[in-house]
C-alpha positions as CSV (number, residue, x, y, z in Angstrom):
1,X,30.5,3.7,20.7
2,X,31.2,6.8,19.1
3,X,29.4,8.3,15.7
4,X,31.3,9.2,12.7
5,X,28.9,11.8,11.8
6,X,28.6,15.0,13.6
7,X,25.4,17.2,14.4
8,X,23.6,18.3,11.5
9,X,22.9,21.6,11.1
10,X,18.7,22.6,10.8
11,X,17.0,21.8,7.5
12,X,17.3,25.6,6.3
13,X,13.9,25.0,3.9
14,X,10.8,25.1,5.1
15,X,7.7,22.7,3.3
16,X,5.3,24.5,1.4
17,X,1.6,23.9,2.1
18,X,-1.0,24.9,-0.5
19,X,-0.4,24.8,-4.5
20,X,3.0,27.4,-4.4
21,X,6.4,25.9,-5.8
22,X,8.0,23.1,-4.1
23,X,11.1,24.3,-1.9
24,X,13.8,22.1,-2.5
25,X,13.1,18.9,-0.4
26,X,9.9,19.6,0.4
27,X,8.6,16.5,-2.1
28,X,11.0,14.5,-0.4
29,X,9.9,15.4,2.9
30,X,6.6,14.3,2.2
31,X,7.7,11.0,1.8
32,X,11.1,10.6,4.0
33,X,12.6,12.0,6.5
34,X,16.2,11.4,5.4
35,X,18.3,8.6,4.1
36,X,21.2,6.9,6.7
37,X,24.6,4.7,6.3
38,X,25.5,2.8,8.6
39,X,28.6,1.4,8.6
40,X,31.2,-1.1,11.2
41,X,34.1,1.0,12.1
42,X,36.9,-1.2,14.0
43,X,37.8,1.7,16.4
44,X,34.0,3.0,17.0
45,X,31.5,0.0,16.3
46,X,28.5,0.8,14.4
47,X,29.0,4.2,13.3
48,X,26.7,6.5,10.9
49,X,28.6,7.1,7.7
50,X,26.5,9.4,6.1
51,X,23.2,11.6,5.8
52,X,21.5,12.5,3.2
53,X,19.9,15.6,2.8
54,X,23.2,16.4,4.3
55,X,21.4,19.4,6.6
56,X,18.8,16.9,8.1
57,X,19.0,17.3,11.7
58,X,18.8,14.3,14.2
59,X,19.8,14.2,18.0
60,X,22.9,12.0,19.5
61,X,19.9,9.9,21.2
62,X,18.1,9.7,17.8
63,X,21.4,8.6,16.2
64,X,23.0,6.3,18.9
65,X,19.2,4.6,18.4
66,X,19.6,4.2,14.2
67,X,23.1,3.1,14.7
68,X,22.4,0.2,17.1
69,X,18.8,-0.8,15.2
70,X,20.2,-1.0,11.8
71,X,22.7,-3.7,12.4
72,X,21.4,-7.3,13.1
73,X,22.9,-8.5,17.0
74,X,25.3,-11.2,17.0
75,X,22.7,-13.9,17.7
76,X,21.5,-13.3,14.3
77,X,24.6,-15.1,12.1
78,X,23.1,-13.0,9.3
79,X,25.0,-13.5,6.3
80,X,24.2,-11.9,2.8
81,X,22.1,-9.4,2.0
82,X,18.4,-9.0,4.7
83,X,15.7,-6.7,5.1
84,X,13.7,-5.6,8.6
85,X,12.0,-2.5,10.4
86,X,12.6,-0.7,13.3
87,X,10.6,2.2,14.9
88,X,12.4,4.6,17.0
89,X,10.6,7.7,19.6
90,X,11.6,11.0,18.4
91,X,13.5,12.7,20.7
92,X,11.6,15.6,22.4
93,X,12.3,19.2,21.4
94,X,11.6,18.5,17.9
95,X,8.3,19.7,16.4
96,X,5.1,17.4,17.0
97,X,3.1,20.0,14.7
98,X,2.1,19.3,11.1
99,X,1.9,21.7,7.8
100,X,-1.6,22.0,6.1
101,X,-0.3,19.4,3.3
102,X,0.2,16.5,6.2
103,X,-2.7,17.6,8.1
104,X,-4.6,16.7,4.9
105,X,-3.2,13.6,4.2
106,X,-4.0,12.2,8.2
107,X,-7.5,13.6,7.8
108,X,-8.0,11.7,4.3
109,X,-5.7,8.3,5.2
110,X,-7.0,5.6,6.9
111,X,-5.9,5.3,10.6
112,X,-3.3,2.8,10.4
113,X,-1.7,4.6,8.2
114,X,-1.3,8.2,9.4
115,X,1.8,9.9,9.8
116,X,3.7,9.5,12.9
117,X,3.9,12.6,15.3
118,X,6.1,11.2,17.7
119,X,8.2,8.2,16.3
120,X,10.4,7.4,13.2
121,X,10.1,4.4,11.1
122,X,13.5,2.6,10.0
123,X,13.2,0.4,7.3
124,X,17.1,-1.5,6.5
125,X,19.2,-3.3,4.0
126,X,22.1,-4.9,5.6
127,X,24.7,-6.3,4.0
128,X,26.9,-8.7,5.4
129,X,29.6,-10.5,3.0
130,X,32.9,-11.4,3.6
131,X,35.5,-9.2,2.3
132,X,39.6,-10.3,2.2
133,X,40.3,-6.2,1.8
134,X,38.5,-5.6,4.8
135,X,40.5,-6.2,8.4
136,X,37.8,-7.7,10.0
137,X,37.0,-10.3,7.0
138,X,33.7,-8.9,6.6
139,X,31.7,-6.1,4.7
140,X,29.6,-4.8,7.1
141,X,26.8,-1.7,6.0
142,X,23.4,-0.9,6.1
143,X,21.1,1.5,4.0
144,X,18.3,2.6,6.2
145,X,15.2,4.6,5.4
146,X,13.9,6.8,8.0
147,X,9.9,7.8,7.4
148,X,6.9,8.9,9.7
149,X,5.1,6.9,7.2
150,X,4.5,3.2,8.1
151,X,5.0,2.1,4.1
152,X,6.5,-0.9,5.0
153,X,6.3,-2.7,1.4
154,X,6.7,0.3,-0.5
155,X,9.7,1.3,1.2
156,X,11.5,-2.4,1.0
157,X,10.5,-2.4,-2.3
158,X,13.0,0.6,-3.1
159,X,15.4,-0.6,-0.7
160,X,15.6,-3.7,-2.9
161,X,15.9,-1.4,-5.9
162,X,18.6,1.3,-4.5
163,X,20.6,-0.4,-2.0
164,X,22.5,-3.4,-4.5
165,X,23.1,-1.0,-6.5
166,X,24.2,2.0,-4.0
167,X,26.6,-0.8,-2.9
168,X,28.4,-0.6,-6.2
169,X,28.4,2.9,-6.9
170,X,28.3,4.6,-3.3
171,X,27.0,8.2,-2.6
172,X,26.7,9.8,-6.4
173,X,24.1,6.9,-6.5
174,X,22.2,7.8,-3.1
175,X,21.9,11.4,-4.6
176,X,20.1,11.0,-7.9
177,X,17.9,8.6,-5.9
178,X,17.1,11.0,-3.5
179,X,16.8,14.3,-5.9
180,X,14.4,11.8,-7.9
181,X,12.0,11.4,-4.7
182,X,12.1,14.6,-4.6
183,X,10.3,15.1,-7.7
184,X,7.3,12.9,-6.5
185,X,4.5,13.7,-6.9
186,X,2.8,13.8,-3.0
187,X,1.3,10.9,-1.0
188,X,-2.3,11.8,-1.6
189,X,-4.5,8.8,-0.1
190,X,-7.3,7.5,-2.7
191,X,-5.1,8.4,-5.8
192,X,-2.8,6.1,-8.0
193,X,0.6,7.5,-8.0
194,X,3.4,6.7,-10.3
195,X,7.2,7.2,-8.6
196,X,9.9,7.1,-10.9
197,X,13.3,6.0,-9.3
198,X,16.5,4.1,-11.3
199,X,14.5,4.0,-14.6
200,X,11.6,2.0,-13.3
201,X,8.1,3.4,-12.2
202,X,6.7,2.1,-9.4
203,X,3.0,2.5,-8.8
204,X,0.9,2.5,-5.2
205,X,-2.2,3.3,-4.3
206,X,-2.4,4.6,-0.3
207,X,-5.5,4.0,0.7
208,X,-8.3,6.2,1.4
209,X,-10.2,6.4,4.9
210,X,-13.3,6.4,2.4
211,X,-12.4,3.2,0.8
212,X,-14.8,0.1,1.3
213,X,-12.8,-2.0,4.1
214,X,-11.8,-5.6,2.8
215,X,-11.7,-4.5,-0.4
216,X,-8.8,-5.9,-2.6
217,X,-5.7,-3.9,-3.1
218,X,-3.7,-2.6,-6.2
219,X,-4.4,-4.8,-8.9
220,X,-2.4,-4.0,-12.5
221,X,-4.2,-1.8,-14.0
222,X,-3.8,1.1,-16.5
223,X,-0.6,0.5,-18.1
224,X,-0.7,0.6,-21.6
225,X,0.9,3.4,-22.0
226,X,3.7,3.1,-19.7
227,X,6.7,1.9,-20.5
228,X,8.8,0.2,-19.5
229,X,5.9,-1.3,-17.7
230,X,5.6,-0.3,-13.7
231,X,6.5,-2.2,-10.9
232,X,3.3,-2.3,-9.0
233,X,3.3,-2.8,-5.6
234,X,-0.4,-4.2,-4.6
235,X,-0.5,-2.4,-0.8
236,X,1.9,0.3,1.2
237,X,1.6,-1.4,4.4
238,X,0.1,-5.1,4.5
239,X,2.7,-8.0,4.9
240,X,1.7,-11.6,4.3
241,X,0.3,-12.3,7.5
242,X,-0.3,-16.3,6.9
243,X,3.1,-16.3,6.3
244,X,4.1,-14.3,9.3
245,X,1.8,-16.4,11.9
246,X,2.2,-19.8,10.0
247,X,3.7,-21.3,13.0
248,X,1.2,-19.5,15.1
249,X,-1.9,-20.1,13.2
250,X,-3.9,-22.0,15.7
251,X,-3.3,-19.2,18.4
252,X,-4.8,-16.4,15.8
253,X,-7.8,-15.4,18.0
254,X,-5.5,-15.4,21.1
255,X,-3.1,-13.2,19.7
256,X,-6.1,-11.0,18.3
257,X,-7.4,-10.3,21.4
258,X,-4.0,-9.9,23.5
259,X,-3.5,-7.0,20.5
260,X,-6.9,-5.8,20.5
261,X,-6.4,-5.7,25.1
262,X,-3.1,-4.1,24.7
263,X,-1.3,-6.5,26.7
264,X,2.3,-6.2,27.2
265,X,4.3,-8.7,24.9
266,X,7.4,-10.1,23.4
267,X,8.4,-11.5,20.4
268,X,11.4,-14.0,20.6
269,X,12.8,-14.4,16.9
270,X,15.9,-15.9,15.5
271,X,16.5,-12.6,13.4
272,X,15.4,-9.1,12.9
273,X,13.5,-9.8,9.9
274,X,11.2,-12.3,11.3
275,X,11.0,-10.2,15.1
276,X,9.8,-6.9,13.2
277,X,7.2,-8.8,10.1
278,X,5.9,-10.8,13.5
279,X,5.2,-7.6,15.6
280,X,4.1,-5.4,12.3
281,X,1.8,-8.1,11.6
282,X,0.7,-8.7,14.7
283,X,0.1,-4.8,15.8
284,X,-1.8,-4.8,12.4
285,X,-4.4,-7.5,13.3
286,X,-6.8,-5.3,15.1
287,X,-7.2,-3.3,11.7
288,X,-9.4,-0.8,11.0
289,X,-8.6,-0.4,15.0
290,X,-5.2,1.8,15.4
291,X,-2.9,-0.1,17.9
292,X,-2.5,2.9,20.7
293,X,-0.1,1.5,22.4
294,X,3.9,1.6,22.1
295,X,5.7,-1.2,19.3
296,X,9.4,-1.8,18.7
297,X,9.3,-4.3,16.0
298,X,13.1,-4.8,16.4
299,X,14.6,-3.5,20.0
300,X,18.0,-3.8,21.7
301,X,19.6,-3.7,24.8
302,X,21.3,-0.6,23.9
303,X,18.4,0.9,23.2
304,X,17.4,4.3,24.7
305,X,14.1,2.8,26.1
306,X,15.7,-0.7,27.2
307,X,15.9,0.8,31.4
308,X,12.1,2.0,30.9
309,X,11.1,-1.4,29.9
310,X,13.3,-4.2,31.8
311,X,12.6,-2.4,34.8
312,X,11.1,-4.9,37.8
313,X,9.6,-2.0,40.1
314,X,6.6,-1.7,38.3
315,X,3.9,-4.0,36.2
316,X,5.4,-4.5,32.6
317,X,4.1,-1.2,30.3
318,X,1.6,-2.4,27.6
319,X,3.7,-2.0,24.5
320,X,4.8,-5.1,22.2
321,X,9.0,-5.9,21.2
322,X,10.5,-7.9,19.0
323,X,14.1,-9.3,20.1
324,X,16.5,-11.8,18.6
325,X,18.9,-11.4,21.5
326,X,18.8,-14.5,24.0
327,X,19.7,-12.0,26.9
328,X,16.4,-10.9,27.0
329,X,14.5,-14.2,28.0
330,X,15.9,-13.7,31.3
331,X,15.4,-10.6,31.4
332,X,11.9,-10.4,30.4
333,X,10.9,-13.3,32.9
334,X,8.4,-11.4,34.2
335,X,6.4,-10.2,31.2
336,X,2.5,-12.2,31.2
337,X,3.0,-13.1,27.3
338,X,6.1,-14.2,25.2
339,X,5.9,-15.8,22.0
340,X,9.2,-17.6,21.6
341,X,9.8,-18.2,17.2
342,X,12.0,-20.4,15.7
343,X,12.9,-22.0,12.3
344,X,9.3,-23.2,10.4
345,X,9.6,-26.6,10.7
346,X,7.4,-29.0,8.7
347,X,5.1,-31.8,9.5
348,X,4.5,-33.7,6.7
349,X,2.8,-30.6,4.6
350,X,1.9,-28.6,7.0
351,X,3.8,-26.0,9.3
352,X,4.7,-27.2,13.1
353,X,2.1,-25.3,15.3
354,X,3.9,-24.1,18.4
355,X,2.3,-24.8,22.0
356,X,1.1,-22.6,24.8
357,X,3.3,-23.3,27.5
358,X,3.4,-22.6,31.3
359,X,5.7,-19.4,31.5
360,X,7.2,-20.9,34.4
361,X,8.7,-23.5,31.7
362,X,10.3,-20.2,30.1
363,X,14.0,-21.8,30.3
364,X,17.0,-19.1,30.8
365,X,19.4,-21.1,28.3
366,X,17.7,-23.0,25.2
367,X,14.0,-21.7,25.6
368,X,11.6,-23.9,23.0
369,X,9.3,-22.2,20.6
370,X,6.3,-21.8,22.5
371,X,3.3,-18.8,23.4
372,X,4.7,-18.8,27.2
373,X,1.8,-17.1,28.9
374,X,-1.4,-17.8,31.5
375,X,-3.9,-16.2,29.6
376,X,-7.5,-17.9,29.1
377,X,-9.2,-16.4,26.1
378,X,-12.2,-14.5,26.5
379,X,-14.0,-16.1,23.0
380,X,-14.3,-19.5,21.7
381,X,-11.5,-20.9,19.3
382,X,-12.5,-20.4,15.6
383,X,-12.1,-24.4,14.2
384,X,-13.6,-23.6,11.1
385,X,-11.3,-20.7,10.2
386,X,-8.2,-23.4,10.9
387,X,-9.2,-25.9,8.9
388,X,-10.0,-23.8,5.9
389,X,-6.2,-22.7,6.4
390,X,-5.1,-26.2,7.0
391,X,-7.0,-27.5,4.3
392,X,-5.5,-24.2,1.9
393,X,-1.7,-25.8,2.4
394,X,-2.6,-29.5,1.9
395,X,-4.3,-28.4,-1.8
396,X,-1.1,-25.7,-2.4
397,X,-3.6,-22.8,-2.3
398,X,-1.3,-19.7,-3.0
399,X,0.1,-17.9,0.1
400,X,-1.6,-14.4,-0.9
401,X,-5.0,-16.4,-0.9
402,X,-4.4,-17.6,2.9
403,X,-3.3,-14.2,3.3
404,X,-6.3,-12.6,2.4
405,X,-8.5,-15.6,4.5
406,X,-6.5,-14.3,7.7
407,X,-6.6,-10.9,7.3
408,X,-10.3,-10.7,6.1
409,X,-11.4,-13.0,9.7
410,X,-9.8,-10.7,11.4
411,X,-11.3,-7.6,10.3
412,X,-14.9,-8.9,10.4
413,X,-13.7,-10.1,13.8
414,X,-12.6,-6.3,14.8
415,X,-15.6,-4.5,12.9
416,X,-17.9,-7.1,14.6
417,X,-16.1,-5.7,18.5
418,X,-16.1,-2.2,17.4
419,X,-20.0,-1.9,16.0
420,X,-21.5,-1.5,18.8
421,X,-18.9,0.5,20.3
422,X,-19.8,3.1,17.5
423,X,-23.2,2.6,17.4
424,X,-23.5,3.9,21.5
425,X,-20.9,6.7,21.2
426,X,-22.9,8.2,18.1
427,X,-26.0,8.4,20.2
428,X,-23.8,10.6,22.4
429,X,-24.0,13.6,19.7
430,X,-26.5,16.1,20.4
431,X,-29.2,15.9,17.8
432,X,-28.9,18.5,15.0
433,X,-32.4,20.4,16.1
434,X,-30.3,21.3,19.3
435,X,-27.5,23.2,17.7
436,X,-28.9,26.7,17.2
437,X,-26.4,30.1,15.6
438,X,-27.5,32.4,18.5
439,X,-25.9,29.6,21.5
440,X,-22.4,27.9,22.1
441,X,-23.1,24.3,20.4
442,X,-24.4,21.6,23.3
443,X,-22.2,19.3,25.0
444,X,-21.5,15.9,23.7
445,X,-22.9,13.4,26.5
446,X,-20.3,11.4,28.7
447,X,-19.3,7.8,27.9
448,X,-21.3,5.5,30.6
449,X,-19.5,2.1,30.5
450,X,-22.4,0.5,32.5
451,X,-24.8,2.3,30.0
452,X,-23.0,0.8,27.1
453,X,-22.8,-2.7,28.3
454,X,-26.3,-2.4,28.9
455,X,-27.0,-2.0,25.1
456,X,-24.9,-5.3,24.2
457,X,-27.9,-7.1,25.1
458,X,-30.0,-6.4,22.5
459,X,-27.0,-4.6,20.1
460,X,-24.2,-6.5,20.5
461,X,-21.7,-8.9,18.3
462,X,-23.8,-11.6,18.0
463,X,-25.9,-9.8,15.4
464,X,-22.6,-9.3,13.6
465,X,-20.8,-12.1,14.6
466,X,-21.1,-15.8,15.0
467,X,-17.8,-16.5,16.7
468,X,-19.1,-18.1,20.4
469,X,-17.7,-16.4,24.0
470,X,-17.6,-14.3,26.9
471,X,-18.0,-10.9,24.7
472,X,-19.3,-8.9,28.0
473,X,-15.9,-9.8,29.9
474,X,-14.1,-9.2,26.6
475,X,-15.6,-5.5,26.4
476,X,-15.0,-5.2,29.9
477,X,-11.3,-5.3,30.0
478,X,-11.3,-3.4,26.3
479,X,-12.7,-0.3,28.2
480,X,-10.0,-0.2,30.5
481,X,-6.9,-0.4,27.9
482,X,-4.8,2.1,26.0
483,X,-6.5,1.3,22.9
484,X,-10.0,1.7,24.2
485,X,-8.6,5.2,25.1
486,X,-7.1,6.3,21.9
487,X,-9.8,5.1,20.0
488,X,-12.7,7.2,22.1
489,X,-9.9,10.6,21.9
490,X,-10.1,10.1,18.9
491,X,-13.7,9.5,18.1
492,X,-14.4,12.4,20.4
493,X,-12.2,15.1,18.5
494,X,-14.2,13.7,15.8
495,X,-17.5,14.5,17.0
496,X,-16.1,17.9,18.6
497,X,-14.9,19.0,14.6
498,X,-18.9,17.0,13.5
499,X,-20.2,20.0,16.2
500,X,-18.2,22.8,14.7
501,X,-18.8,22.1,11.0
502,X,-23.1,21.9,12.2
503,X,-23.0,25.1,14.2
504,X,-20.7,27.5,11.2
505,X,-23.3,25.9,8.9
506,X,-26.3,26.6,11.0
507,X,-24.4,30.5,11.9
508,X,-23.9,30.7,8.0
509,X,-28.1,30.4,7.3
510,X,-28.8,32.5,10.1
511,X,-30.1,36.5,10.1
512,X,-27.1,38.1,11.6
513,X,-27.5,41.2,10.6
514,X,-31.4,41.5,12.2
515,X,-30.2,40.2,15.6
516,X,-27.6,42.7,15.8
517,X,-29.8,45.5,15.4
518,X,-31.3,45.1,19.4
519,X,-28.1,44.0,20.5
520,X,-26.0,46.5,22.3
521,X,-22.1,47.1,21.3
522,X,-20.6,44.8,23.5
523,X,-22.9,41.4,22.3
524,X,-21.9,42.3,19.0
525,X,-17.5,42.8,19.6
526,X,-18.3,39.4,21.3
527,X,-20.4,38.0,18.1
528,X,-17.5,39.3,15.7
529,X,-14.8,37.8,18.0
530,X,-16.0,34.1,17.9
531,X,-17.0,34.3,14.4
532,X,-13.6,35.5,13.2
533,X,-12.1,32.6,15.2
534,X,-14.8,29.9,13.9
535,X,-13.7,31.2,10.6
536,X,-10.1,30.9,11.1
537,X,-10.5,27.7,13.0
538,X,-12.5,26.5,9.9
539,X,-9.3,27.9,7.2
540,X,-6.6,26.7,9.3
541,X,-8.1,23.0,10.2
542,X,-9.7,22.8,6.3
543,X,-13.2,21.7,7.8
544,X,-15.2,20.1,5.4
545,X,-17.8,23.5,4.8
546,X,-19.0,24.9,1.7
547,X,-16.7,27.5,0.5
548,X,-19.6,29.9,-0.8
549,X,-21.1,29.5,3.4
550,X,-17.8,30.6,4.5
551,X,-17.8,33.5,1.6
552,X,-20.8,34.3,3.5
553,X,-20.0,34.6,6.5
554,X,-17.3,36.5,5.7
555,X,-19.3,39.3,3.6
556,X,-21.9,39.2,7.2
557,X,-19.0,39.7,9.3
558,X,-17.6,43.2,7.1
559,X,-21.4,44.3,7.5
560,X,-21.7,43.9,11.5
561,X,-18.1,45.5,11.5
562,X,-19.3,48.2,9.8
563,X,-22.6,48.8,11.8
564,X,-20.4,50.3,14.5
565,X,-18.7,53.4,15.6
566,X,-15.2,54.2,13.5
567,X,-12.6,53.4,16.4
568,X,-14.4,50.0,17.2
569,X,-14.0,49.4,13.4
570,X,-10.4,50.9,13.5
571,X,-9.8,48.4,16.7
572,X,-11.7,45.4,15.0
573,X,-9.9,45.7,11.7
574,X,-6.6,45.8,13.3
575,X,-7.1,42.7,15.2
């Protein structure tokens, strides 16, 4: 396969952080990374057609992988018009850092939802209809969306508004929509935002990491005085998930903990669409809990990662796939957990449930729907959660109201597992008393496991959670997965930034200028190093500290400077 499009040339702007001018792009930077077309050439196969901004700069690898995601395989038989994700690793070279304005936004965003460092979302619109004018009998493109942010329903949502008509009217179109993104306002969590696009205004809300969790989402609200009247779009990111696991729905708290364990898994689908909703929805169940580990909610055998993780010379890696190619069952024979989809069939009212099977029953040619794996759940099956659900479609309760059923068990599920995880790692912080100005801050104490499982006995789940089990063995295998990981790094750079805030505050009350009158000219460089850095550190990472402290500080730091001899103030000033 060869592209169409050759190497971009740099992005020559660069964003803007703080309240100057936008640069042009920079709004639409905030919210995508560029715009793609992907096209069926005859000579080349799938083939990029075009860029947009036209400067935007992605790698062969990083183009080769859009090229091959953004077209549905040949299994699929997908005619008309469908929508799916894909999520692609950046290629390395490119810059992992973030500008002030996006380090905000992951400091004020709720987890799930933070920008991705390292991968690219892909959300598509294929097209597939057949065309006499066309040699092959068939017009074959895709519009795809290429975003660190995980906005799954907010960027289908303008797929659905853009593409049908970008189909008709071809690049001219893709422009205005792109130079009006770029005159959105910015994705600031907590705040409802109004995004103009095609003559309609669509309004969001992203939510805030200070929101109340469970709460319900967007409702219609404040919009008298628009007109025409908004589309609203009730979350960014959460897709139906009774109607994603309907087939599935008795194996909820199986799936939840092979998530919540990181276990390596794939998802068998009959098209892209179902394969990336049932990995998105599934990576998603261990909400407020970020899923650490790797996800490919639609992956191919050409893509760039496919060697990494077929390969039979070591244990499968934890991350979770979503195929729709029947190659892979054999080739992913030896993965512990495959969930094989099909059609939703119907049993009188009620959705077929499919079985846990044997994976030695996993068949090479015509596999049957089925959750092929070994694995005995570590807590009780939740019966009363099922029925409700069961009884919800036998009385034609609405599928947003079974949504909200699922989603809710599973986050008290999650905050009931993650409570006492919390609970022990805040008795790790040094109490305030400790943290004096004139000493380095103390250490945060070390994570025992065995002295956290001790405290389960009397602070455990149970006072949380009724759901019946083996919690201890539960926990047990938690603390040794990725997720465990990423979720203490991350508490713990949380705690470290906690100790930094407490010992600038406690450095801000204190009597500087007395305690360097018996210190000798050496202590006090040393003092006016770290405090410059702390105050830099404090500026360039926007800690939460009183802007009249750090105004203090400041004035303190100009006094002690000029306490000492002129070339030690010449040396310190110029530094």
């Amino acid at each position: 396969m060869e592209l169409l499009e050759t190497g971009g040339r740099a992005r020559t702007v660069k964003r803007c952080s703080g309240s100057g001018p936008a640069l042009p792009w920079d709004r639409f930077s905030a919210w995508l990374e560029c715009v793609c077309v992907v096209t069926f050439d005859l000579e080349l196969g799938q083939a990029i057609e075009l860029v947009y901004p036209h400067d935007m700069r992605l790698t062969e690898k990083e183009k080769t992988s859009i090229c091959y995601l953004s077209f549905p395989d040949s299994y699929s038989g997908c005619l008309g018009d469908t929508q799916f994700s894909f999520r692609i690793r950046q290629t390395m070279g490119h810059k992992l850092s973030m500008n002030g304005d996006e380090e905000t936004y992951n400091r004020d965003a709720p987890v799930v939802l933070q920008r991705d460092r390292a991968h690219y979302y892909g959300f598509v619109y294929f097209r597939q209809v057949k065309d006499s004018t066309v040699k092959r009998g068939y017009f074959q493109k895709s519009l795809v969306l290429i975003s660190r942010l995980p906005f799954v329903n907010l960027f289908h949502s303008l797929l659905q508004l853009v593409a049908p008509e970008y189909f008709e009217k071809l690049e001219p179109c893709l422009e205005a929509v792109c130079n009006e993104v770029d005159q959105w306002p910015a994705p600031v969590p907590g705040k409802l935002l109004s995004l103009p696009v095609m003559g309609v205004v669509i309004q969001v809300r992203i939510p805030s990491r200070k929101d109340k969790l469970g709460t319900s989402p967007l409702k219609q609200a404040n919009q008298e005085n628009l007109l025409p009247a908004p589309m609203v779009i009730p979350t960014v990111n959460e897709l139906d998930l009774f109607g994603c696991f309907q087939s599935i729905l008795i194996h909820i708290q199986m799936l939840w903990e092979l998530m919540l364990l990181g276990e390596p898994l794939i998802v068998m689908a009959t098209s892209p669409k179902i394969s990336s909703d049932t990995v998105l929805a599934l990576t998603s169940c261990i909400a407020p809990l970020r899923y650490c580990c790797d996800y490919r909610p639609y992956f191919t055998i050409h893509d760039t990662e496919f060697k990494e993780y077929t390969t039979r010379t070591q244990a499968p890696p934890n991350v979770t796939l979503g195929v729709t190619n029947p190659f892979f069952i054999k080739t992913f024979q030896h993965w512990p957990h495959i969930i094989r989809i099909g059609e939703v069939r119907m049993s009188g009212d009620l959705p077929k449930q499919i079985k846990v099977k044997k994976l030695m029953k996993l068949r090479t040619l015509d596999t049957k729907p089925g959750i092929y794996t070994s694995y005995k759940t570590f807590l009780h099956k939740d019966k009363t959660l099922i029925k409700r659900l069961l009884k919800g479609i036998q009385r034609k309760r609405p599928a947003e109201v079974q949504s909200v059923i699922v989603r809710l068990h599973l986050l008290e599920l999650t905050q009931s597992f993650i409570i006492p995880l919390e609970r022990y790692v805040a008795s790790l912080m040094p109490l305030q008393r400790t943290i004096t100005a004139w000493k380095n801050p103390p250490q945060i104490r070390p994570f025992i496991k065995e002295e956290f499982m001790k405290t389960l006995e009397y602070a455990g789940p149970q006072l949380t959670s009724v759901q019946k089990g083996d919690w201890i063995g539960l926990y047990r295998r938690f603390l040794k997965s990725p997720n465990f990981d990423g979720w203490f790094r991350m508490r713990y750079q949380e705690m470290c930034k906690k100790l930094e805030i407490l010992h600038l505050e406690v450095l801000c009350e204190a009597d500087l200028l007395m305690w360097v009158r018996e210190k000798s000219e050496v202590e006090v460089v040393d003092l006016v190093l770290k405090l410059r850095e702390k105050l830099i550190k404090a500026r360039v990472h926007q800690l939460p500290v009183r802007e009249d402290l750090l105004e203090k500080l400041e004035l303190y730091l100009e006094t002690v400077i000029s306490s000492l001899p002129d070339d030690l103030q010449v040396v310190l000033h110029r530094h």
